[in-house]
N, CA, C and O atoms as a GROMACS GRO file, in nm:
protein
  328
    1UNK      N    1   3.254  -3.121  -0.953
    1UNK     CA    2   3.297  -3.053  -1.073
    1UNK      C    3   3.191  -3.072  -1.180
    1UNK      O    4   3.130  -3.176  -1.205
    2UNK      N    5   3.183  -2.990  -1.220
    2UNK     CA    6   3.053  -2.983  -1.369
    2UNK      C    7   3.144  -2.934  -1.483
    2UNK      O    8   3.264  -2.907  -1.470
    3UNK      N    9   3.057  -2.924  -1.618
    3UNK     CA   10   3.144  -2.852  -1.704
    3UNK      C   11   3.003  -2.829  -1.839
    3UNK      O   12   2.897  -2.891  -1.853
    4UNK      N   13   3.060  -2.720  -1.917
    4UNK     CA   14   2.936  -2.736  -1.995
    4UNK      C   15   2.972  -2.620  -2.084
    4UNK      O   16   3.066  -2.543  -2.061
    5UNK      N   17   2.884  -2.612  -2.199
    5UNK     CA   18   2.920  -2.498  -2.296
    5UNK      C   19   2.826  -2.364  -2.319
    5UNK      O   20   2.705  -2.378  -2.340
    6UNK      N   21   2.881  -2.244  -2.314
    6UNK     CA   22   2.790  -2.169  -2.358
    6UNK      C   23   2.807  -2.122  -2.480
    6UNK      O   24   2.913  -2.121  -2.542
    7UNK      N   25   2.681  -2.075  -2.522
    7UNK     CA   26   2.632  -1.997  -2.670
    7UNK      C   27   2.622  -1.907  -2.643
    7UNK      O   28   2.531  -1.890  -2.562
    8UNK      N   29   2.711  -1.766  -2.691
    8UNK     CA   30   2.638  -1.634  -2.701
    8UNK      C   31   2.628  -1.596  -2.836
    8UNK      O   32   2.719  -1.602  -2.919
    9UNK      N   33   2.500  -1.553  -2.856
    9UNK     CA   34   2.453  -1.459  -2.982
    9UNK      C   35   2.504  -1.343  -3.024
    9UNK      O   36   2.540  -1.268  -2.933
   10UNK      N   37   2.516  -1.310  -3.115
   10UNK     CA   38   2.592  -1.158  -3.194
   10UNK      C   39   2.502  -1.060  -3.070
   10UNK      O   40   2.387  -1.063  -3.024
   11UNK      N   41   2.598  -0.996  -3.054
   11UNK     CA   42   2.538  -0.865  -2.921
   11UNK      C   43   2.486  -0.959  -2.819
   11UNK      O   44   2.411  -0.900  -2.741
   12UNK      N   45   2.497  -1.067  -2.796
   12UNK     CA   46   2.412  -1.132  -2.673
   12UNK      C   47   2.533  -1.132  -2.537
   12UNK      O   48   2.656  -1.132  -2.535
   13UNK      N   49   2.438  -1.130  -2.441
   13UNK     CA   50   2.537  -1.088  -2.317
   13UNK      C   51   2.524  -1.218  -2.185
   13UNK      O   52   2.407  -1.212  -2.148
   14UNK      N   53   2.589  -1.315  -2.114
   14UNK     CA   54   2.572  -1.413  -2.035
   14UNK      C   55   2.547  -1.334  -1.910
   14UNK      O   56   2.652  -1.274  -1.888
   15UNK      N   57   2.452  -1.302  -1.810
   15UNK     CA   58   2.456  -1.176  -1.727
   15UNK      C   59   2.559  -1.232  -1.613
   15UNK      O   60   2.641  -1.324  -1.614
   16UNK      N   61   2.525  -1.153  -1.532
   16UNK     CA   62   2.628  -1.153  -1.406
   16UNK      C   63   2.585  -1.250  -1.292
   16UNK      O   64   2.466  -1.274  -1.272
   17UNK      N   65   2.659  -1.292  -1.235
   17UNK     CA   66   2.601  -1.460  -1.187
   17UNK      C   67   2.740  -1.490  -1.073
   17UNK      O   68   2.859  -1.508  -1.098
   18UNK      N   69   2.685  -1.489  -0.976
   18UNK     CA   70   2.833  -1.475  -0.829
   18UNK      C   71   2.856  -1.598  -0.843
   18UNK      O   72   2.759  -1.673  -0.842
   19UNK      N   73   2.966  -1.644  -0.857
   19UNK     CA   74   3.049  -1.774  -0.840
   19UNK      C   75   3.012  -1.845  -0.683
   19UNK      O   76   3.005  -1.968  -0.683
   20UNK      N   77   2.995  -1.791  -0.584
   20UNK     CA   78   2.956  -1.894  -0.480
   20UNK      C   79   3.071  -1.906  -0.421
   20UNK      O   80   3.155  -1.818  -0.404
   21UNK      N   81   3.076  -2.056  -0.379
   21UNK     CA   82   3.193  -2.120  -0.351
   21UNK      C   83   3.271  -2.189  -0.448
   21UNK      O   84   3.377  -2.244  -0.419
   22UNK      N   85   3.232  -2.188  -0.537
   22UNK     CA   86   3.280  -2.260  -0.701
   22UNK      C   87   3.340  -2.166  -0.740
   22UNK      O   88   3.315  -2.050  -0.705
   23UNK      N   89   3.451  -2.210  -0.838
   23UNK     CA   90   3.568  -2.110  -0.934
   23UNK      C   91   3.504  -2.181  -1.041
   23UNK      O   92   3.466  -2.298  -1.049
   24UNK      N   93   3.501  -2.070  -1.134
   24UNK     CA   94   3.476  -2.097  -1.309
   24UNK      C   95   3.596  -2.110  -1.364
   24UNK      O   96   3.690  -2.072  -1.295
   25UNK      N   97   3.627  -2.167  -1.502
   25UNK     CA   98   3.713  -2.167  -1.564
   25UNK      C   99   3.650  -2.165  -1.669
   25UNK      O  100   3.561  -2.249  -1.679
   26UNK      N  101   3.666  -2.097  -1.752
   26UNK     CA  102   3.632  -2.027  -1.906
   26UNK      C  103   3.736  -2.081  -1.978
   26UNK      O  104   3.848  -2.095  -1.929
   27UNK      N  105   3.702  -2.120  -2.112
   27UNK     CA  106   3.778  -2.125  -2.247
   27UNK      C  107   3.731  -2.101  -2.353
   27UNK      O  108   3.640  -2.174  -2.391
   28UNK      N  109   3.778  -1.982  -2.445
   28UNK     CA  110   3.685  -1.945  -2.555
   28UNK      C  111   3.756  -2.049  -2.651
   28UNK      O  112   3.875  -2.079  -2.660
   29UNK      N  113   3.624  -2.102  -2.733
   29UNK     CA  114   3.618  -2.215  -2.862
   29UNK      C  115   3.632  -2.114  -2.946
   29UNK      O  116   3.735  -2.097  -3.010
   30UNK      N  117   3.531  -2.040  -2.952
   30UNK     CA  118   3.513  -1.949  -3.142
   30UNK      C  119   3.466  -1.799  -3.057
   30UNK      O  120   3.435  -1.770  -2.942
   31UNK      N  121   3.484  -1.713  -3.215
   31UNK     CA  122   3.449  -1.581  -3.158
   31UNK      C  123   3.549  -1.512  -3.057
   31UNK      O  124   3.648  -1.550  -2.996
   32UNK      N  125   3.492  -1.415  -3.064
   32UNK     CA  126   3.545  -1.304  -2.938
   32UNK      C  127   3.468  -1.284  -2.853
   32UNK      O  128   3.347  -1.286  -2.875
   33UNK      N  129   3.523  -1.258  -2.726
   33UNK     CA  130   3.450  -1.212  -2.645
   33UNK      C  131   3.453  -1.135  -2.523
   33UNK      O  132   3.561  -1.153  -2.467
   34UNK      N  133   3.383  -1.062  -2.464
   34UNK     CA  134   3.446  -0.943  -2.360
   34UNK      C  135   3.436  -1.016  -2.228
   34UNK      O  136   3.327  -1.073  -2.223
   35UNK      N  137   3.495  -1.033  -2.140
   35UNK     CA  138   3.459  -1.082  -1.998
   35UNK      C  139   3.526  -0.960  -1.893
   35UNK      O  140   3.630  -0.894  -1.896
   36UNK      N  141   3.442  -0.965  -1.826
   36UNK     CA  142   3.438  -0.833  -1.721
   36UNK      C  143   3.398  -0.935  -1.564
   36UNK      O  144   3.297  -1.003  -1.545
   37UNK      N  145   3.522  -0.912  -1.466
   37UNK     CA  146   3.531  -1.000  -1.334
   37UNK      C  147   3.504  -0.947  -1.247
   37UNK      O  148   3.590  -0.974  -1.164
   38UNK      N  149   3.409  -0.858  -1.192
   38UNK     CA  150   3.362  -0.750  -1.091
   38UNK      C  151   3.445  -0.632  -1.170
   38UNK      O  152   3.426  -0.630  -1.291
   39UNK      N  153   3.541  -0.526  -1.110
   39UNK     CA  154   3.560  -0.452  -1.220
   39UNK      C  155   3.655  -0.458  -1.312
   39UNK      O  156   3.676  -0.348  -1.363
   40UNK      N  157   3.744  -0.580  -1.368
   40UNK     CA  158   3.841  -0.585  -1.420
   40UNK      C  159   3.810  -0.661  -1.583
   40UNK      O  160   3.782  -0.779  -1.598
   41UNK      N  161   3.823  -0.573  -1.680
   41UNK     CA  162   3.812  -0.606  -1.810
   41UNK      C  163   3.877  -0.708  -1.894
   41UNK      O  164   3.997  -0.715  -1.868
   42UNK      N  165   3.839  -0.788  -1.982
   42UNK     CA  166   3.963  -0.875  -2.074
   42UNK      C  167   3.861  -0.904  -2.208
   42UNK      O  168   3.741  -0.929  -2.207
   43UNK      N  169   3.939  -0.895  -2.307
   43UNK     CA  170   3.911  -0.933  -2.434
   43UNK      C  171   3.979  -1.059  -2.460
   43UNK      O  172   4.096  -1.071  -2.423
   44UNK      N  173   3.913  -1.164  -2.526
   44UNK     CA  174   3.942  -1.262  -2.528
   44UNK      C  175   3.918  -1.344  -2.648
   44UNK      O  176   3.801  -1.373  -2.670
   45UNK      N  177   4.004  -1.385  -2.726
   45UNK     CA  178   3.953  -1.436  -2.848
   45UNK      C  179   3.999  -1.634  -2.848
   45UNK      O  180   3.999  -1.690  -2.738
   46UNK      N  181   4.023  -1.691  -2.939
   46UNK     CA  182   3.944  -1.867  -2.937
   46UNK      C  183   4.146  -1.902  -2.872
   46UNK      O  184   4.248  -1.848  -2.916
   47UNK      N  185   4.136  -1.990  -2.781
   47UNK     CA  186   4.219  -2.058  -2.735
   47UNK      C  187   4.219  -2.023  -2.577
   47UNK      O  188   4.208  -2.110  -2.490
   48UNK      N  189   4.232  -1.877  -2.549
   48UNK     CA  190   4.235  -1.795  -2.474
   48UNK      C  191   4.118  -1.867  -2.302
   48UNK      O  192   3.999  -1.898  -2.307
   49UNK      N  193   4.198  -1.873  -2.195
   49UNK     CA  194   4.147  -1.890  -2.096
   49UNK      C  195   4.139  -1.818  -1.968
   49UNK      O  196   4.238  -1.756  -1.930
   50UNK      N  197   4.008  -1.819  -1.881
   50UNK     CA  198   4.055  -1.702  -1.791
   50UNK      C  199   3.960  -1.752  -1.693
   50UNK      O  200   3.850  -1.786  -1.738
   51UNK      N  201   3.988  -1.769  -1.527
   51UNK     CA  202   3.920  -1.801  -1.432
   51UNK      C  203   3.875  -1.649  -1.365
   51UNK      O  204   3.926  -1.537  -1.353
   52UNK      N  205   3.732  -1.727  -1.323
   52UNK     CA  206   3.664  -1.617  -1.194
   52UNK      C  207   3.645  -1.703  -1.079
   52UNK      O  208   3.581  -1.808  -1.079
   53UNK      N  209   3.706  -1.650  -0.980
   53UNK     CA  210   3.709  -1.703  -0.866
   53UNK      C  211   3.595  -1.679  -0.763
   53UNK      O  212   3.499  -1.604  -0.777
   54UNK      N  213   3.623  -1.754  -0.663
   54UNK     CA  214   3.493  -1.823  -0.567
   54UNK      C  215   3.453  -1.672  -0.528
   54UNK      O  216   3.550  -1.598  -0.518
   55UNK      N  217   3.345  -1.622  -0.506
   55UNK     CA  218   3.280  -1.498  -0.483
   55UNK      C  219   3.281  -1.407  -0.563
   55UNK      O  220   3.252  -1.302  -0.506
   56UNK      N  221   3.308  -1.390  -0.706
   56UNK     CA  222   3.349  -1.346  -0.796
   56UNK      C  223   3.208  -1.293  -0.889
   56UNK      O  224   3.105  -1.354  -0.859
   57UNK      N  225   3.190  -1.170  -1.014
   57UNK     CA  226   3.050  -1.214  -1.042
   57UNK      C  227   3.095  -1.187  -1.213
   57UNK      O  228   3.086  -1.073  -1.260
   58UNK      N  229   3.126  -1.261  -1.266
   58UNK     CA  230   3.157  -1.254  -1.389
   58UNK      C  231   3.022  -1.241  -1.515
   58UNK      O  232   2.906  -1.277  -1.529
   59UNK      N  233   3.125  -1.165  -1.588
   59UNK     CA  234   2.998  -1.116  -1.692
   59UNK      C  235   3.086  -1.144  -1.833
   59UNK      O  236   3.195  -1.094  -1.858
   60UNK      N  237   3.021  -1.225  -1.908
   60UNK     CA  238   3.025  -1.244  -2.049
   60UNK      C  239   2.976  -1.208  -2.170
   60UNK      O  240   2.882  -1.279  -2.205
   61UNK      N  241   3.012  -1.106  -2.260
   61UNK     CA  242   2.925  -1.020  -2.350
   61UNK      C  243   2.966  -1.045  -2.495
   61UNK      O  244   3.082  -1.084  -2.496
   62UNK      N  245   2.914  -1.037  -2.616
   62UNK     CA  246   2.941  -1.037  -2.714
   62UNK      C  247   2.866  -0.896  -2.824
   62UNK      O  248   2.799  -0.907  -2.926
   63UNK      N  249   2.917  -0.762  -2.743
   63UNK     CA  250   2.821  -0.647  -2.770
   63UNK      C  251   2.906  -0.562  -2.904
   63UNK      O  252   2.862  -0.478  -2.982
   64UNK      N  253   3.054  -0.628  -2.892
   64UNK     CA  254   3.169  -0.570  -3.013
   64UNK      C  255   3.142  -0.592  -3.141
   64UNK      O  256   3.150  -0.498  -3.221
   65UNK      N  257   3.103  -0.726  -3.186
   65UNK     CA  258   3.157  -0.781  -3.302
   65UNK      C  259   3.010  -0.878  -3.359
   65UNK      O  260   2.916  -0.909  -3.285
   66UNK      N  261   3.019  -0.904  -3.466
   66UNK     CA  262   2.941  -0.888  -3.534
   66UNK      C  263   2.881  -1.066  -3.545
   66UNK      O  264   2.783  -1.093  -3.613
   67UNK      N  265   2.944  -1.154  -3.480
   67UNK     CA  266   2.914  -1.284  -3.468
   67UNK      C  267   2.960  -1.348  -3.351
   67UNK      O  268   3.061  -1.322  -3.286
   68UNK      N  269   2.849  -1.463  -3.328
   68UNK     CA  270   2.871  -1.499  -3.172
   68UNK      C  271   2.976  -1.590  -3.112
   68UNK      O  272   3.086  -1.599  -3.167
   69UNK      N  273   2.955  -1.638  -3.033
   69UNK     CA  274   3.107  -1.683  -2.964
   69UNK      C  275   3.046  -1.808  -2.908
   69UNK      O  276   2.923  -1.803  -2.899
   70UNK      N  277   3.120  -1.955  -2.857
   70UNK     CA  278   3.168  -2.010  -2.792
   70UNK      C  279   3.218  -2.029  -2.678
   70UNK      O  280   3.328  -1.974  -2.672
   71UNK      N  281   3.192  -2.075  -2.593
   71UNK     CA  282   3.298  -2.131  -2.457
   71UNK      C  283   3.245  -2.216  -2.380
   71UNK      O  284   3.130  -2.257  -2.363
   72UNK      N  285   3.375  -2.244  -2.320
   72UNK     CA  286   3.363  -2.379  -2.265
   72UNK      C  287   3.337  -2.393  -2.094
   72UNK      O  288   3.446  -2.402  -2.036
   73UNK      N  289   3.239  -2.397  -2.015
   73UNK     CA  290   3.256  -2.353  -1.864
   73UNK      C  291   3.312  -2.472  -1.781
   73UNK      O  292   3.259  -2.579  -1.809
   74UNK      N  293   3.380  -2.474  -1.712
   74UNK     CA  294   3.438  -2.591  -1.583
   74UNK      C  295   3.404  -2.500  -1.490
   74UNK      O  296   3.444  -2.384  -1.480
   75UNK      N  297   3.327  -2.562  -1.418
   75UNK     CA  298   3.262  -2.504  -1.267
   75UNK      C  299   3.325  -2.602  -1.161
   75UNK      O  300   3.278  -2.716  -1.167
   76UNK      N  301   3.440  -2.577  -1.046
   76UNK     CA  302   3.501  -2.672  -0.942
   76UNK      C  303   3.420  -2.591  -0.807
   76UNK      O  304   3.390  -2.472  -0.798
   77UNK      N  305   3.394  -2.723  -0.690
   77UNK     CA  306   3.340  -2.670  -0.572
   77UNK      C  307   3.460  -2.727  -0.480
   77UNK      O  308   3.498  -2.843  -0.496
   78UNK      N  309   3.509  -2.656  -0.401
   78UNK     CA  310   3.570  -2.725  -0.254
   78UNK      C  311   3.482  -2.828  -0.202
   78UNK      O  312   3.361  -2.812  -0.215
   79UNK      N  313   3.534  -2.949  -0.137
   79UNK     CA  314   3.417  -3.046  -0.068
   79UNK      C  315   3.398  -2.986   0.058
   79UNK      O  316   3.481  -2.908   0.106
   80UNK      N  317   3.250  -3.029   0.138
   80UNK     CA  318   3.198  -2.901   0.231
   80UNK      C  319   3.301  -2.926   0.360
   80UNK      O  320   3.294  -2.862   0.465
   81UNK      N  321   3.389  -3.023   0.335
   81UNK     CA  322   3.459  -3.043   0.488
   81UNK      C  323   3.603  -3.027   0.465
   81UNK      O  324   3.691  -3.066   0.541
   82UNK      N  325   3.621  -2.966   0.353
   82UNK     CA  326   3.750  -2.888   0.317
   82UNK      C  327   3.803  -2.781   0.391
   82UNK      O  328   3.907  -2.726   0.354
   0.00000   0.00000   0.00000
């Protein structure tokens, strides 16, 4: 398990990045922000949580609004003899 924070910039976009065998778990701190899960959309503003699952290619954007955003990533792996 890892965990860690990202920064996105006003209009800045986190690109698209396949989950693997790892599930993400997202939590927005501040800001808004768009997350798009292969093709399924969500707007998401500060409290707000939302997983992408293992093979998954999630995209994080801040292209709406006029200041940047926050969040929080938890990255979990299955152990390899699971």
């Amino acid at each position: 398990m890892s965990a860690g924070q990202i920064l996105i910039p006003p209009m800045g976009v986190k690109k698209r990045k396949c989950t693997r065998d790892n599930t993400f778990m997202f939590l927005v701190i501040q800001g808004l922000i768009r997350a798009t899960i292969d093709e399924d959309v969500f707007l998401l503003s500060p409290g707000d949580m939302f997983q992408a699952p293992r093979g998954r290619h999630p995209v994080l954007n801040q292209k709406h609004w006029g200041y940047g955003c926050e969040t929080l990533l938890l990255s979990c792996a299955l152990p390899s003899n699971f």
